[in-house]
C-alpha positions in Angstrom: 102.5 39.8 128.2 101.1 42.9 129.2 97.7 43.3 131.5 94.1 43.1 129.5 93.1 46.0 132.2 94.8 48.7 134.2 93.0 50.6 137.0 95.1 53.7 138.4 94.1 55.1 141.2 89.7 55.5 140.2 87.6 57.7 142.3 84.4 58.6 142.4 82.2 60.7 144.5 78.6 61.3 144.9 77.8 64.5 147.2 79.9 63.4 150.1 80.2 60.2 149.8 83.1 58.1 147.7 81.8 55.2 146.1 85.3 55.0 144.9 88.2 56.2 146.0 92.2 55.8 144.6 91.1 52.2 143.8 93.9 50.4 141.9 94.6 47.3 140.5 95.5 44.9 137.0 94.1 42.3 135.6 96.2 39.5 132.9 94.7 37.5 130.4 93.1 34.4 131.8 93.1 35.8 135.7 90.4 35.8 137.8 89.8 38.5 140.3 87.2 38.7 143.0 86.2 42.0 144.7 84.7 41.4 147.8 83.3 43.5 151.0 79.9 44.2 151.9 76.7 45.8 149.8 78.0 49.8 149.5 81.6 49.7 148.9 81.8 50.8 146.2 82.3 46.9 143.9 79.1 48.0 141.3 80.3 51.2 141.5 83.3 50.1 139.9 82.0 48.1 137.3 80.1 51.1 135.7 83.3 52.4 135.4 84.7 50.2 133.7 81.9 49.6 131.2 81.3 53.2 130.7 77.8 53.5 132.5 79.7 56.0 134.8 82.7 58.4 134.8 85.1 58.6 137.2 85.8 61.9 138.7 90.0 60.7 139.1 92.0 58.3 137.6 92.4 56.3 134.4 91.4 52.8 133.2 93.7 51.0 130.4 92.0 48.0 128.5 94.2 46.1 125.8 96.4 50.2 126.5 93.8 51.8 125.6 92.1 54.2 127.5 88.0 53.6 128.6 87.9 56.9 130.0 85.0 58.8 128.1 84.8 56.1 125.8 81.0 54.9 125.6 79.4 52.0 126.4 78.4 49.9 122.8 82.4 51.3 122.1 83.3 49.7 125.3 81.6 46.9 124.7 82.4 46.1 121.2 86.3 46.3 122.2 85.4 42.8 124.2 84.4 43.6 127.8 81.1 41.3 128.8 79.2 42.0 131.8 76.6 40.5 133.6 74.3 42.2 136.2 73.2 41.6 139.7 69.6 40.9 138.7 69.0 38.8 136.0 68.0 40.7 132.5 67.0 37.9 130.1 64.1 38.5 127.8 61.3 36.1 129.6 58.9 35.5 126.8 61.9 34.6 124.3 63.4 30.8 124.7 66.8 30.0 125.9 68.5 29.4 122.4 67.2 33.4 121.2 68.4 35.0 124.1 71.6 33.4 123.5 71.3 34.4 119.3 70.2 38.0 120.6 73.3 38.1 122.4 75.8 36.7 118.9 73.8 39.4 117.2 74.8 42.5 119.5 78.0 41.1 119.4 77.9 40.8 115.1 76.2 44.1 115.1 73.3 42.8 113.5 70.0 45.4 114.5 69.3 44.5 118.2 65.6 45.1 117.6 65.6 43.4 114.2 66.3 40.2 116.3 64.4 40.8 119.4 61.0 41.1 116.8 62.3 37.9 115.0 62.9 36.4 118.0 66.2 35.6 117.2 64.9 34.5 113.5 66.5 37.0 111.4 69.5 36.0 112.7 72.5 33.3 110.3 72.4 29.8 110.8 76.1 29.9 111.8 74.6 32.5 114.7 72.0 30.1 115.8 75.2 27.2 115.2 77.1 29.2 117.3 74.3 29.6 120.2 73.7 26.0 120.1 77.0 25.4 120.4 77.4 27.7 124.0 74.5 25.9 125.2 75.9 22.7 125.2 79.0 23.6 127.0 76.9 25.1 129.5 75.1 21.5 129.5 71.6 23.6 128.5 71.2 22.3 125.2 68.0 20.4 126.3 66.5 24.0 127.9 66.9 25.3 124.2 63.6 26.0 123.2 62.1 26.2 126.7 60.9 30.0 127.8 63.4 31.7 130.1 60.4 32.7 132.3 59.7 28.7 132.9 64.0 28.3 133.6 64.4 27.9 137.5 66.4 30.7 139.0 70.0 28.7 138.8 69.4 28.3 135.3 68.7 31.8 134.7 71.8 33.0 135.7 73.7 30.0 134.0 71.6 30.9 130.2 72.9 34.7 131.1 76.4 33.5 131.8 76.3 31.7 128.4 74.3 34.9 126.4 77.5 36.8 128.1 80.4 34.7 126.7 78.8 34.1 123.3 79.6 37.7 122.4 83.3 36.4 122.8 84.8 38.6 125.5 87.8 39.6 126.7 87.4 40.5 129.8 84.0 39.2 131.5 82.9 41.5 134.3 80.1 39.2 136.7 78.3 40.9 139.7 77.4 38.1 142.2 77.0 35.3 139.5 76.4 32.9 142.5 73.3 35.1 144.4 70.9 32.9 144.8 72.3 29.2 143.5 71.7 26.4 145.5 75.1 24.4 146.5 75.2 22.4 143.2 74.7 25.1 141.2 77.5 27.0 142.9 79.7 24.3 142.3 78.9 24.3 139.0 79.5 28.0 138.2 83.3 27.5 139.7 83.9 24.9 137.2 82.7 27.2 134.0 84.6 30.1 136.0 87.8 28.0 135.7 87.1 26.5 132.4 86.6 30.4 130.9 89.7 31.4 132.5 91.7 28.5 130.8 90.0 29.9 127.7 92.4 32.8 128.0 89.4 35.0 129.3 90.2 37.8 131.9 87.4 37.5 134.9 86.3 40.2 137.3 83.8 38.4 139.7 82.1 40.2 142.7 81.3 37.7 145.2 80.0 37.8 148.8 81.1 34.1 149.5 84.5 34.0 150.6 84.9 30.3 150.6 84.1 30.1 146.5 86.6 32.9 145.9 89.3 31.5 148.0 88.8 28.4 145.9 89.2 30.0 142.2 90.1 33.2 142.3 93.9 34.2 141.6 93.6 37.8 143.1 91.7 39.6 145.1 90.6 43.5 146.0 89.2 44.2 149.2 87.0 47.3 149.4 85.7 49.4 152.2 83.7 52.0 152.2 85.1 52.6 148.2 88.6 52.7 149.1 90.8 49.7 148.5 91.9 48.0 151.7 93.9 44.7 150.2 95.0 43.6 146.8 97.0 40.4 146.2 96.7 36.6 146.2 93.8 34.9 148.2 96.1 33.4 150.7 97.9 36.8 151.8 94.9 38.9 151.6 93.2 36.6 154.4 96.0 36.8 156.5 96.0 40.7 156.5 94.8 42.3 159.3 92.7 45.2 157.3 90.9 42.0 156.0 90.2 40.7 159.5 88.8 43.6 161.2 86.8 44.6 157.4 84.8 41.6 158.1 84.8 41.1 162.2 86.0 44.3 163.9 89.0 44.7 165.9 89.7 43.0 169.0 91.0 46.7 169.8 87.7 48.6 169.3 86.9 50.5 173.0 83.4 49.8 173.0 83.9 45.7 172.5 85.5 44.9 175.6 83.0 47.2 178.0 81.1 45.1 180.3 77.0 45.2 179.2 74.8 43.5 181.7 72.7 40.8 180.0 69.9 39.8 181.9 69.8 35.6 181.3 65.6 36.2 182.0 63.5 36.1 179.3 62.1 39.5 178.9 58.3 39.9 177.6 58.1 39.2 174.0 57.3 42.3 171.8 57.7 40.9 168.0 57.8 37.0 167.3 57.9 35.6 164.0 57.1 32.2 162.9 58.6 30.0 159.7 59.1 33.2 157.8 59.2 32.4 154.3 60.4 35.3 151.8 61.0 35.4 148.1 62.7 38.4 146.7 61.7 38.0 142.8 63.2 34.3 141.7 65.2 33.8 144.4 63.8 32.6 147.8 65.3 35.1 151.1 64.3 33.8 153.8 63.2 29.7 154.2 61.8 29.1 157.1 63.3 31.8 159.6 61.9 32.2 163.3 62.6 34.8 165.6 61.6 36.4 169.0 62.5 40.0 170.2 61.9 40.7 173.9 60.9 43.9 174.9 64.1 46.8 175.3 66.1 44.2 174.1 68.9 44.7 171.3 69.0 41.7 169.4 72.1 42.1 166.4 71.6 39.9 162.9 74.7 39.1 161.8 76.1 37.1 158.6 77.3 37.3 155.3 76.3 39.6 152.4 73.2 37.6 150.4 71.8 35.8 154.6 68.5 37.6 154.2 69.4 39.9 156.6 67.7 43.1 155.0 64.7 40.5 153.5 64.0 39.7 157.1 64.0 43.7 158.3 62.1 44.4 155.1 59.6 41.8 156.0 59.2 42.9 159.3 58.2 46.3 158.2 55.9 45.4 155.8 57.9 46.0 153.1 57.7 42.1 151.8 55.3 39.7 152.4 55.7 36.2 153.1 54.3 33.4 151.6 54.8 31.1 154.2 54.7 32.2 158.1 53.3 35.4 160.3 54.4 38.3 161.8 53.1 39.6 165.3 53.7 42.4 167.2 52.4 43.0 170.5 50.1 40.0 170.4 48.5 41.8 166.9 48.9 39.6 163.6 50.6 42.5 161.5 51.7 40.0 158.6 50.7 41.8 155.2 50.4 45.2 156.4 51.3 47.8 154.5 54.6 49.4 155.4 52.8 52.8 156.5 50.6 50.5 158.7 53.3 48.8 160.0 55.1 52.0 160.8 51.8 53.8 162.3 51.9 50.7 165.0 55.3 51.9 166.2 58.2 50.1 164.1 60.8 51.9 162.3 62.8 51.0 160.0 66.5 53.0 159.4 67.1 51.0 155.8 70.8 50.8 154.8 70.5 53.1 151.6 69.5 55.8 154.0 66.7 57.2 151.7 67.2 61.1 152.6 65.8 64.0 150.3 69.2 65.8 149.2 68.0 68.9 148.2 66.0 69.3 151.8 68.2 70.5 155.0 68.9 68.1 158.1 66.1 69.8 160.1 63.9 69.4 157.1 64.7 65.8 156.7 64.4 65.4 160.7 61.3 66.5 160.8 59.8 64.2 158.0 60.5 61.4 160.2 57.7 62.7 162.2 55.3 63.0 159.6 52.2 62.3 161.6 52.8 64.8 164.1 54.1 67.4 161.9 50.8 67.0 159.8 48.3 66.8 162.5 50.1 70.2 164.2 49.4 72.0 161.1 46.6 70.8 160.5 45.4 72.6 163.9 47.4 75.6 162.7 49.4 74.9 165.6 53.3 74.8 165.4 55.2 71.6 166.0 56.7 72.4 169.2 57.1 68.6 170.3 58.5 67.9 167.2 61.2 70.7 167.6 61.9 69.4 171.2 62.6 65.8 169.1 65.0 67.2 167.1 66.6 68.8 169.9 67.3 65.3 171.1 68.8 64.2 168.1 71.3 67.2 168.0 72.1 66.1 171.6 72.5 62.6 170.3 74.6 63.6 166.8 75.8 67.0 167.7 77.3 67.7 165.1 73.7 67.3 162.7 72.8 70.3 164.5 75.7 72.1 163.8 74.8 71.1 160.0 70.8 71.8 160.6 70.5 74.2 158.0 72.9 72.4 155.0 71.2 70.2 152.7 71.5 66.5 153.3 72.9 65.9 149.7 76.0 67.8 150.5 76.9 66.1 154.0 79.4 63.1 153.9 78.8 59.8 153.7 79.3 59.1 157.5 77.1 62.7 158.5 74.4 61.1 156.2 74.0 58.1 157.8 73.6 59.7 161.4 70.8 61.7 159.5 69.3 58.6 158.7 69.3 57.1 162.3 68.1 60.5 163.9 65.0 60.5 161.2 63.8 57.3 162.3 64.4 58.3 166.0 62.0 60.5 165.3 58.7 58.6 165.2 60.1 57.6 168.8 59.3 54.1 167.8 58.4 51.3 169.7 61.0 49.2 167.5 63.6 50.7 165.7 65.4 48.5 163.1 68.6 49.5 161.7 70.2 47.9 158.0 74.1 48.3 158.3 73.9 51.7 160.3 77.7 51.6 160.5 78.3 52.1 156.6 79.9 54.8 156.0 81.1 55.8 159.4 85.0 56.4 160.4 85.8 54.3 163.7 85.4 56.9 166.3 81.4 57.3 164.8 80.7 54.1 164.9 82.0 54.1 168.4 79.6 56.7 169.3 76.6 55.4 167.8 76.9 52.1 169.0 77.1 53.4 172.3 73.8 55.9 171.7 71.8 52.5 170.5 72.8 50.7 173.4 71.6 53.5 175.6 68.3 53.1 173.6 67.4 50.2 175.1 68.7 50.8 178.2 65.8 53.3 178.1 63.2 51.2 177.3 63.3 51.4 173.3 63.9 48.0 171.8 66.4 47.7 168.8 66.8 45.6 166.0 70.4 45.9 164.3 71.8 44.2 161.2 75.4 44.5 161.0 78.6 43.3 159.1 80.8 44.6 161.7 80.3 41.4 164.0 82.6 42.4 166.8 80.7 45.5 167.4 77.1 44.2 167.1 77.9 41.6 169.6 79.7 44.0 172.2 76.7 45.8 172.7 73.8 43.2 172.1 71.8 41.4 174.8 71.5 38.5 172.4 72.8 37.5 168.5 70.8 36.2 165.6 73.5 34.8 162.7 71.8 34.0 159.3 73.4 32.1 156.7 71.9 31.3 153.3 68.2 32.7 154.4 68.0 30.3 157.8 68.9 30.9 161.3 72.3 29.6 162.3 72.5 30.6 165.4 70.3 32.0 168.3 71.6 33.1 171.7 74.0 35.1 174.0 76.7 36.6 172.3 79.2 35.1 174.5 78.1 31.9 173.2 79.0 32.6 169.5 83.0 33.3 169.5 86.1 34.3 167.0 85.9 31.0 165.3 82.4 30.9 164.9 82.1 34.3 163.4 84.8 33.4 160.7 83.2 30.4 160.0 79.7 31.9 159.5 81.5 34.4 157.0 82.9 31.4 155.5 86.5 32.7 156.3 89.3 29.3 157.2 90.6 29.8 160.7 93.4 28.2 160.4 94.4 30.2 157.5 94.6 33.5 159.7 96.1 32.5 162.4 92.7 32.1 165.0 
């Protein structure tokens, strides 16, 4: 039988950057296939494609041999590709049983809003059957006529699942169906995952947690940076090596096997936080994390995609507050500030979606990350000479930014962006600088570089925070490791202390299964 789906070779680009790039694979009736690698390669990326939300620049996608490529969405759609979305879209003020019917009636082309105002009433008895019918083999029959704003988070995603398959797909795209479930609720995801796949129903599951797709899945893509790295069954693409080093580094890398002096003295505490408890909408972040950052220390948080690692930067910064827990920095209770506060006190944070102005130049975007300055300058009709002696440090620092000074930041690449980003928040000269995944994006020889320029940054006095999937590389230049799993601390201490084996078991990785 031939493949439900065909991808040849898909690329897209945005700017500089490829969120995509020759990616190519099949998918046969009943298969599951998880696409894996961190937040930025590229895996949503592909699923708009797919579903016609997005248009690839190369390439061509076959579905049933039949070409998706300018095809629109509700066409798309209606040929029997479901998809479910990383945040939950269910309609909170309708019950379980008519968000389920709303779903039958998209999928019987019945007038979406006629249903949504009839709450599902103006819908067939054999629809509302049919719904009934989906609940119970998702074991929510007796949630039926609860609100879906009153469903706990696990049951959320389980009543969209359900909304998903009722239309009767082909091909069922789901983006981290898992984010957020407790253990028993993950469990029981991989038992409808299997039980849909008997069904005859193609699967294309992005998933963070390796140890749930080496348990279902039948294939599996690999992406980094957009391009496609691995493709094959679960069991060769964890022996590969371009899977190892995606996930930990490379034993190999020059700047992980330099010798970094690690004073075993506790240096003065700058930050400490207490029993940090964050929420991020339904799902709860962070339980219970605790942390202390010595002053010029470089502390790396490591784990897997989905740890909390960018809820605890963002609640450091002010950017979420806790509900449980406090924050303080320099002896000063800064839990609840607001973000600009926060930043005015001397913490920066470098977030991992960068967050540059695309139709302003480098130097332009530079000098925004000295706002204050810039303002207060002008606003003695003074110029900003101090600021301009700041950005000659970060040309020093990323050379070739200032051979770029005057192009606009939309246009760079993807790797050229991201030392834009780290430069900008260099230049607040803060107090802390935090950094979210500053390696995305960069080829090896950059990362290399950088690494080396953030050690140097606390070797002069500034102390750094860094969250990054490359583990090998965090720990080679860190004075100490934090590894989060699941929104609680794991592990604390020297990075000595926390080896091969324990970094593959954190990313829920089988040692035995790659020879380690």
């Amino acid at each position: 039988m031939a493949p439900i789906l065909v991808a040849e070779n898909l690329t897209k680009r945005y700017g500089g950057i490829y969120a995509l790039r020759k990616c190519s694979f099949e998918v046969n009736h009943g298969e599951i296939i998880a696409v894996i690698r961190p937040n930025g390669s590229g895996k949503s990326t592909l699923f708009n494609c797919i579903t016609g939300l997005t248009r690839p620049d190369e390439g061509e996608i076959l579905f049933n041999g039949q070409s998706l490529i300018n095809m629109p969405p509700h066409r798309i759609a209606e040929l029997g590709v479901g998809r479910t979305f990383q945040n939950i879209n269910l309609f909170s003020e309708l019950t379980v049983l008519q968000n389920v019917q709303i779903g039958i009636a998209s999928f019987r082309k019945v007038k979406f809003w006629k249903a949504l105002l009839t709450g599902g009433r103006g819908i067939s008895r054999r629809a509302e059957s049919d719904a009934r019918s989906t609940l119970q083999h998702f074991e929510l029959e007796s949630l039926a006529d609860i609100p879906a704003r009153e469903l706990s988070f696990g049951q959320q995603r389980l009543v969209e699942l359900a909304r998903a398959l009722s239309q009767k797909p082909k091909l069922l795209l789901l983006d981290e169906p898992a984010s957020g479930l407790n253990q028993s609720e993950r469990e029981r995801l991989l038992e409808l995952l299997v039980d849909i796949s008997r069904q005859g129903i193609a699967v294309i599951w992005i998933e963070h947690d390796l140890g749930s797709v080496m348990k279902v899945a039948h294939k599996v893509v690999v992406l980094e940076f957009g391009e496609q790295i691995c493709y094959g069954a679960p069991e060769e693409v964890q022996k590969d090596p371009k899977f190892i080093k995606a996930y930990v580094g490379t034993e190999k890398e020059p700047y992980f096997n330099r010798t970094i002096e690690r004073s075993l003295q506790q240096k003065e505490p700058l930050l400490t936080a207490q029993d940090i408890h964050t929420s991020r909408g339904t799902v709860r972040a962070l339980n219970g994390v605790s942390l202390r950052i010595g002053q010029s220390e470089l502390v790396a948080i490591i784990g897997p995609n989905g740890a909390g690692k960018s809820t605890l930067l963002g609640t450091l910064a002010g950017q979420f507050r806790p509900h449980q827990g406090q924050v303080q920095f320099r002896n000063m209770l800064i839990t609840g500030l607001a973000p600009e506060s926060v930043h005015r006190l001397g913490i920066t944070l470098v977030p991992e979606r960068r967050g540059l102005f695309p139709t302003m130049t480098v130097e332009e975007n530079l000098m925004l990350g000295a706002y204050v300055e810039v303002a207060f300058m002008r606003s003695l009709g003074l110029p900003p000479k101090e600021v301009m002696q700041r950005c000659e440090k970060i040309y020093a620092l990323f050379p070739r930014l200032k051979e770029r000074r005057e192009q606009l930041a939309g246009t760079l690449s993807g790797g050229e962006q991201q030392m834009l980003a780290v430069g900008r928040g260099l230049m607040a000269e803060p107090v802390l600088l935090m950094l979210d995944e500053p390696s995305l994006g960069l080829a090896e020889k950059l990362v290399e570089q950088l690494f080396e320029s953030l050690r140097r940054l606390a070797d002069q006095g500034t102390t750094v925070l860094l969250v990054e999937q490359n583990a090998r590389a965090a720990l080679s230049i860190a004075d100490r490791v934090v590894a989060l799993d699941r929104g609680t601390v794991r592990f604390e201490g020297l990075p000595d202390e926390f080896g091969e084996k324990e970094i593959l078991h954190l990313y829920n990785a089988r040692p035995m299964e790659i020879g380690l």
